[in-house]
C-alpha positions in Angstrom: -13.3 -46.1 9.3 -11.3 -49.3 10.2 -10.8 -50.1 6.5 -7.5 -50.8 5.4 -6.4 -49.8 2.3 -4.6 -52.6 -0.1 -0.4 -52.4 0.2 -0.1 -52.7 -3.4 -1.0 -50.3 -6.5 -1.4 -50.9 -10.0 1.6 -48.6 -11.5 -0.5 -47.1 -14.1 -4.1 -46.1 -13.0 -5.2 -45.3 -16.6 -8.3 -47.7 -17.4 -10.3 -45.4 -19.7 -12.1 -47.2 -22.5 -10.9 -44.8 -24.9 -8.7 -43.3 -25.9 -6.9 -45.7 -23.6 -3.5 -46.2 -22.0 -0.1 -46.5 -24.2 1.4 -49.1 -24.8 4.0 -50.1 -21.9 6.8 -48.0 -21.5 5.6 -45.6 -23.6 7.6 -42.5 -24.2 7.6 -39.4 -26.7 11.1 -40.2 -27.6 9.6 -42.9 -29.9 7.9 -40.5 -31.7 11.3 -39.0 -33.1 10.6 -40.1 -36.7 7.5 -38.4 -37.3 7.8 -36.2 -40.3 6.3 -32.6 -38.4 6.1 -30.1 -40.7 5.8 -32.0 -43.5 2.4 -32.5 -45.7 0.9 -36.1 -45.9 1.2 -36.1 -49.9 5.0 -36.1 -49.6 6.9 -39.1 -50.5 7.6 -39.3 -46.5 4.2 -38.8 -45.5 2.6 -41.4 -48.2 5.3 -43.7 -47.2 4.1 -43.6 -43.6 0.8 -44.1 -44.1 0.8 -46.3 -46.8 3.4 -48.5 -43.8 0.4 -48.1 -41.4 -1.8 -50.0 -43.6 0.7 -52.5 -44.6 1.4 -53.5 -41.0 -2.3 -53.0 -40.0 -2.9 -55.6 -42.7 -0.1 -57.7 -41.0 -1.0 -57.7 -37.6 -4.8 -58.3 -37.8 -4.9 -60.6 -41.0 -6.9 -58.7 -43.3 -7.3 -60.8 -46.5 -4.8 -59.3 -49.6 -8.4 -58.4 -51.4 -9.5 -56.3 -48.7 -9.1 -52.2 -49.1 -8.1 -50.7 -46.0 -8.2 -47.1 -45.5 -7.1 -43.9 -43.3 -10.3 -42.0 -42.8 -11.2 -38.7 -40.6 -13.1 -39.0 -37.2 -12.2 -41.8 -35.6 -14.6 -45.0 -36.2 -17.5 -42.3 -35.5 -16.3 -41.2 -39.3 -15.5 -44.7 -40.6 -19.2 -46.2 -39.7 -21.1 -42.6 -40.7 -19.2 -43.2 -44.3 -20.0 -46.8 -45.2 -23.4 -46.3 -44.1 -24.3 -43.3 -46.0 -22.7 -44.8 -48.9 -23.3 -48.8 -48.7 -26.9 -48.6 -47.4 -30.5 -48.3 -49.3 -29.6 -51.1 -51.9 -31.5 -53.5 -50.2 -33.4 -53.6 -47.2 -31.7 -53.2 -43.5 -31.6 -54.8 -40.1 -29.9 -52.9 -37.7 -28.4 -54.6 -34.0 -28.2 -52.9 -30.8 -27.3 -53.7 -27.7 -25.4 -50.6 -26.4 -25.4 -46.9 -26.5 -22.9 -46.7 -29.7 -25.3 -49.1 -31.6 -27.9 -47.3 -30.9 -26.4 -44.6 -32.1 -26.1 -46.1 -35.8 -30.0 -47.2 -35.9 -30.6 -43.2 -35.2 -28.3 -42.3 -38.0 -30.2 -45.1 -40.2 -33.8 -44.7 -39.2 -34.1 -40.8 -38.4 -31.2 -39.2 -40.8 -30.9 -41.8 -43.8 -34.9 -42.5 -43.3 -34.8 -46.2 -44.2 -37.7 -48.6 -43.4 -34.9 -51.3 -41.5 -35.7 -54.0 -39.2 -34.3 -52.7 -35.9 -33.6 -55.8 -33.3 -32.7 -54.5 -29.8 -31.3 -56.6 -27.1 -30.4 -54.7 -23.4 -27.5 -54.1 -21.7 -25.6 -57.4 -20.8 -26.7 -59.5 -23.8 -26.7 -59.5 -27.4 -29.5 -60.5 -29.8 -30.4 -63.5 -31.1 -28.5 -63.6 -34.6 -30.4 -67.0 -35.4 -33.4 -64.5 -36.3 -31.0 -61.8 -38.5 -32.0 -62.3 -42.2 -28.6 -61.7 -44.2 -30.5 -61.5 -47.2 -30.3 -58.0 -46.0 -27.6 -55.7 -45.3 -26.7 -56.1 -41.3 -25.1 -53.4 -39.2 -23.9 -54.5 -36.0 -21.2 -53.9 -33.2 -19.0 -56.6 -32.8 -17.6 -55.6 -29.4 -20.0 -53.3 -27.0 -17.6 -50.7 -25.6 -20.7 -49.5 -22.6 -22.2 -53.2 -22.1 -19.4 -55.2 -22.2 -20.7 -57.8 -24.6 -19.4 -59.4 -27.6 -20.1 -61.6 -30.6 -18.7 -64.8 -30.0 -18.0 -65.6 -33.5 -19.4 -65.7 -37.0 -20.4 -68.9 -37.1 -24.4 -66.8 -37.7 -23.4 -65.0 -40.7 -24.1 -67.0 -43.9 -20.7 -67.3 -46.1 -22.7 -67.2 -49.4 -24.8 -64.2 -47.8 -26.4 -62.0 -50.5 -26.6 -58.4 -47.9 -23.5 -57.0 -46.6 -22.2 -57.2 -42.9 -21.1 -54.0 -41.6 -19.2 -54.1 -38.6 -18.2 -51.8 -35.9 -15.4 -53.5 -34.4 -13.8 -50.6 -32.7 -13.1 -52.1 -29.3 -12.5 -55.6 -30.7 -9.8 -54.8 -33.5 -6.6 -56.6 -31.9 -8.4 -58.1 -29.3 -10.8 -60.9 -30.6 -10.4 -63.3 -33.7 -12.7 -61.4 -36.6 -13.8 -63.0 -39.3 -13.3 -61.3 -42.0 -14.5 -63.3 -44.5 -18.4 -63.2 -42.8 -17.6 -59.2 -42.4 -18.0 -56.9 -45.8 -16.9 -53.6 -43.5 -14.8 -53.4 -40.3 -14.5 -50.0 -38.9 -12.2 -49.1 -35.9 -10.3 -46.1 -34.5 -6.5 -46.1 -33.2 -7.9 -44.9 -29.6 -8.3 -48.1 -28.4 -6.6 -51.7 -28.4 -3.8 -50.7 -29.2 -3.6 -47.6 -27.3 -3.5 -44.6 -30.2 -4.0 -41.1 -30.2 -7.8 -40.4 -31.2 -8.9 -38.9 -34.1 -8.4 -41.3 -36.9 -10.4 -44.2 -37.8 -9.7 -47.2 -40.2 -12.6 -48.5 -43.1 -11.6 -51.9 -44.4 -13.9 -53.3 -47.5 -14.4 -56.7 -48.7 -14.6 -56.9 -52.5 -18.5 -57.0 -52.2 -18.6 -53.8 -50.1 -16.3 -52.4 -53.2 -18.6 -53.8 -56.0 -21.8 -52.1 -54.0 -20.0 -48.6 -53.9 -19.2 -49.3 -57.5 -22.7 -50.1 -58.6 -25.0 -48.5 -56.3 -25.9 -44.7 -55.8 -27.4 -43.5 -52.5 -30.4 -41.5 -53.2 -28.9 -38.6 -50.8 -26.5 -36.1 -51.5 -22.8 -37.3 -50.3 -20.4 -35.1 -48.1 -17.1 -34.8 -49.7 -15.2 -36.1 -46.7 -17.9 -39.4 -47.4 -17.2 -40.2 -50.8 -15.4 -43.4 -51.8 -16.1 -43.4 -55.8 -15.4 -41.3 -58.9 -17.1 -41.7 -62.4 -18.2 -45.1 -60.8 -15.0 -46.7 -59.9 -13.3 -46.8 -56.3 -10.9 -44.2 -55.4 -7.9 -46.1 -55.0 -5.9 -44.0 -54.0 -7.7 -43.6 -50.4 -6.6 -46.9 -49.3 -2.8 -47.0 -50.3 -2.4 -44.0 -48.1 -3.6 -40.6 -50.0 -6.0 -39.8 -47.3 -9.4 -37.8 -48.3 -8.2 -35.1 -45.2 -5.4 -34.3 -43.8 -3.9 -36.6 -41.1 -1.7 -36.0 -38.1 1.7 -37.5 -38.9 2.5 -37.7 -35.4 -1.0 -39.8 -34.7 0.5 -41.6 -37.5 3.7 -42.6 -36.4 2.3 -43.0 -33.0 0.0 -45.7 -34.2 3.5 -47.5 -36.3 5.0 -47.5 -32.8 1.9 -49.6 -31.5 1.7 -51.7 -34.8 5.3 -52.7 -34.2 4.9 -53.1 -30.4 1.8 -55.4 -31.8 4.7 -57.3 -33.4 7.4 -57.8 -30.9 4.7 -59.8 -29.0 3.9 -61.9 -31.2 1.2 -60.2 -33.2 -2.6 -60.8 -32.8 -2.5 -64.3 -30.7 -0.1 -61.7 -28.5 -2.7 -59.1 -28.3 -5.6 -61.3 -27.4 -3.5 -63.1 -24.8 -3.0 -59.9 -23.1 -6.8 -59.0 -22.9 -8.2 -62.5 -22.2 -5.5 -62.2 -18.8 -6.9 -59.0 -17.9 -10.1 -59.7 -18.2 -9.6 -63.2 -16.6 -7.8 -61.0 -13.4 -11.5 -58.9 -13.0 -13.2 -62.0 -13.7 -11.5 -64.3 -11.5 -11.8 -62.1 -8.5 -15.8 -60.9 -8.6 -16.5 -64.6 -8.7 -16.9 -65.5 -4.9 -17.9 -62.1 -4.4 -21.7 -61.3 -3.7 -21.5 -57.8 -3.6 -20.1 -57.5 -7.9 -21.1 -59.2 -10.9 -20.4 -58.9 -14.3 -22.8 -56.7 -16.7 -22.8 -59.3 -19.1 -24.9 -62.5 -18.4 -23.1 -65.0 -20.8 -19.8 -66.1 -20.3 -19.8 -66.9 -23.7 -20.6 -63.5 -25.5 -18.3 -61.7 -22.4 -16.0 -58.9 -23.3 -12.4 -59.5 -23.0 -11.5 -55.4 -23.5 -14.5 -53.3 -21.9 -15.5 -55.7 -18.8 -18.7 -53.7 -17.0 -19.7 -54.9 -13.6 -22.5 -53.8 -11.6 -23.3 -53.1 -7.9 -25.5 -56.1 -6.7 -25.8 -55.8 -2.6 -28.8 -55.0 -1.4 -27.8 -52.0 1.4 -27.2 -49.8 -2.0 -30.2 -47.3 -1.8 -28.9 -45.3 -5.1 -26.8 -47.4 -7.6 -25.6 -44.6 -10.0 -24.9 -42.4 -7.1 -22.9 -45.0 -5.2 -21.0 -46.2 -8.4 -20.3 -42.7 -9.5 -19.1 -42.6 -5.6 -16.9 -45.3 -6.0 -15.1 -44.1 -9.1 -14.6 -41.3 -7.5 -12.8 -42.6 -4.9 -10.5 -45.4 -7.3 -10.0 -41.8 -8.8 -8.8 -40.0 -5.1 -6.8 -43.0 -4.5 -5.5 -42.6 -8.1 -5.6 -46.4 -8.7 -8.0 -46.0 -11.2 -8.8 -43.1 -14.1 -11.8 -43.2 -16.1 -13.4 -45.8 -14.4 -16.9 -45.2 -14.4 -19.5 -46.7 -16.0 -20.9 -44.9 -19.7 -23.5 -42.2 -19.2 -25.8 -44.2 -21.0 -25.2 -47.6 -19.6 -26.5 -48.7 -16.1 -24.5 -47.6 -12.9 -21.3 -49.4 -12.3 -18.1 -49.5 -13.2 -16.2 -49.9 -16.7 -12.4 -51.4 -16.3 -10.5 -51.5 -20.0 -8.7 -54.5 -19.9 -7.5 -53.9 -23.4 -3.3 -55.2 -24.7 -1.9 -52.2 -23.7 -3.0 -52.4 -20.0 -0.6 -54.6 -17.9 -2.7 -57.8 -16.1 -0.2 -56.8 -13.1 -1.9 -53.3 -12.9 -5.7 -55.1 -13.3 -4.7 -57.4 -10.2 -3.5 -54.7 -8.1 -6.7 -52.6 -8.9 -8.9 -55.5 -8.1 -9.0 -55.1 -4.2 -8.9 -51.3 -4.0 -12.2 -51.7 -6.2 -13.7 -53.8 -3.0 -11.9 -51.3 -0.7 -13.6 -48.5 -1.8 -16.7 -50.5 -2.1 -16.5 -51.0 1.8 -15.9 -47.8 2.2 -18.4 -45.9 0.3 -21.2 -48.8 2.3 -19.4 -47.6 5.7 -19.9 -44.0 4.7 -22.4 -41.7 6.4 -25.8 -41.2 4.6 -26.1 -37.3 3.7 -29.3 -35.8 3.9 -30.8 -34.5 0.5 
């Protein structure tokens, strides 16, 4: 076609939003130290957990008063349990502006059946959080993984609040400053900042969150693999490492390997370095291009980990066709994996610029993005 393709290539194509790519030079050999074949309630196995949420507490600055636990199903499991067991105290407001937040205001509204205030803002913003009364208990994504929005802060969210904040911080854990001491929950899974295997999710409580579960009885029954309390008092024992299922030790040791990666460069102001420059090297090259723009409007509430872009010129008849036509070629070219935009989300493209991904590799994917982009305008219309 007369195009030429770009000389250099990003040395690893993987930019899936989850579970994403490993941290750099990754190899199996680092997982020699997993206990295989051992059960979790061993001294080795409680050790390594119990080491997990030690350095978890380490790296991301989780208050000493703060529970944090090793729960099953990724942060799908850690949001479904402190909803079903926090919520129907007091009254709810539930925020969405994404596919996975959406997804919580079905699990409140249609399976827990609560009355809750529902405040919906579309793809590429988020809501207003001047209007959220936190007199109530608020759920909320901090970080949308399919719009590519964030909060900016907690500067909305009352310190002497009297409803809890539950957070789905999945995509933002070791990526953005959180505050923890405006968030009563903060859910997340190992799949994604910090590049884990999937399956596992992490619950953190505030000592509100703990003195709800310890005081409050949902009116619905509880599934075993949901509840938090016996006889009224916290299970302790769930967040110094005796897990309520049984965990993968080698998931487990994987995600030590990232914690201590997390370390050796320099911990959380490390981590967020890392995505701000990977973001910045998307950002910095769509912005004299009229043909791109970023998904989300703000600068200010722009993601720094899932950075969404959408198709803007004109000569594009059918944008989820052409995006999905696009990936597809990143994909052929192997310079990019995973790329596409979320089913739900509106057509583009979806580039995980999260601390494991190299800004190197983000640069180098940058013009085969506009390559293929010329290409797939160049190429022949096919007849239906």
């Amino acid at each position: 076609m007369g195009i030429t393709a770009p000389a250099a290539r990003p040395v690893n194509p993987r930019f899936s939003s989850g579970p994403c790519a490993k941290i750099p030079q990754f190899s199996l050999d680092m997982l020699a130290d997993a206990p295989l074949g051992r059960s979790h309630r061993a001294a080795v196995g409680k050790a390594k957990l119990a080491e997990a949420i030690d350095l978890t507490r380490a790296v991301l600055g989780v208050p000493a008063d703060y529970r944090i636990g090793i729960v099953p199903a990724s942060d799908t499991g850690a949001v479904e349990m402190a909803l079903w067991s926090l919520l129907g105290a007091r009254k709810v407001e539930m925020l969405a502006w994404e596919s996975f937040g959406e997804g919580w205001v079905t699990d409140v509204v249609k399976q827990l059946k609560l009355d809750a205030v529902v405040r919906k803002a579309p793809y590429g913003r988020i809501v207003d959080f001047a209007q959220v009364d936190f007199a109530n208990d608020v759920v909320f994504t901090w970080n949308g993984t399919t719009s590519g929005v964030r909060v900016p802060n907690g500067d909305a969210i009352p310190a002497d609040r009297a409803g809890l904040t539950i957070c789905d911080a999945t995509s933002a854990a070791f990526a953005m400053e959180l505050p923890f001491d405006k968030l009563d929950v903060v859910t997340f899974s190992w799949q994604k900042v910090l590049g884990g295997e999937g399956a596992h999710g992490i619950l953190i409580l505030s000592p509100r969150a703990v003195e709800r579960l310890e005081n409050y009885t949902p009116a619905w029954p509880l599934p075993k693999i949901f509840r938090m309390t016996k006889g009224g008092k916290l299970i302790e024992g769930i967040f110094k490492g005796e897990t309520i299922n049984t965990p993968s030790m080698l998931c487990v040791e994987d995600y030590l390997v990232a914690l201590k990666w997390a370390q050796s460069i320099g911990g959380l102001p490390g981590l967020i370095a890392r995505c701000e420059a990977n973001a910045g090297a998307v950002r910095d090259f769509i912005k004299d291009r009229d043909w791109i723009a970023d998904l989300a409007e703000d600068p200010a509430t722009a993601s720094t980990t899932s950075v969404c872009l959408k198709f803007t010129d004109p000569r594009i008849a059918d944008g989820a066709a052409f995006a999905k036509a696009v990936a597809k070629r990143l994909e052929k070219e192997g310079v990019a994996l995973d790329a596409g935009a979320y089913r739900d989300a509106p057509p583009g493209l979806r580039i995980w610029c999260g601390a494991t991904v190299e800004a190197s590799d983000v640069a180098a994917l940058m013009p085969w993005v506009e390559h293929a982009f010329q290409a797939e305008i160049a190429a022949p219309a096919v007849d239906a």
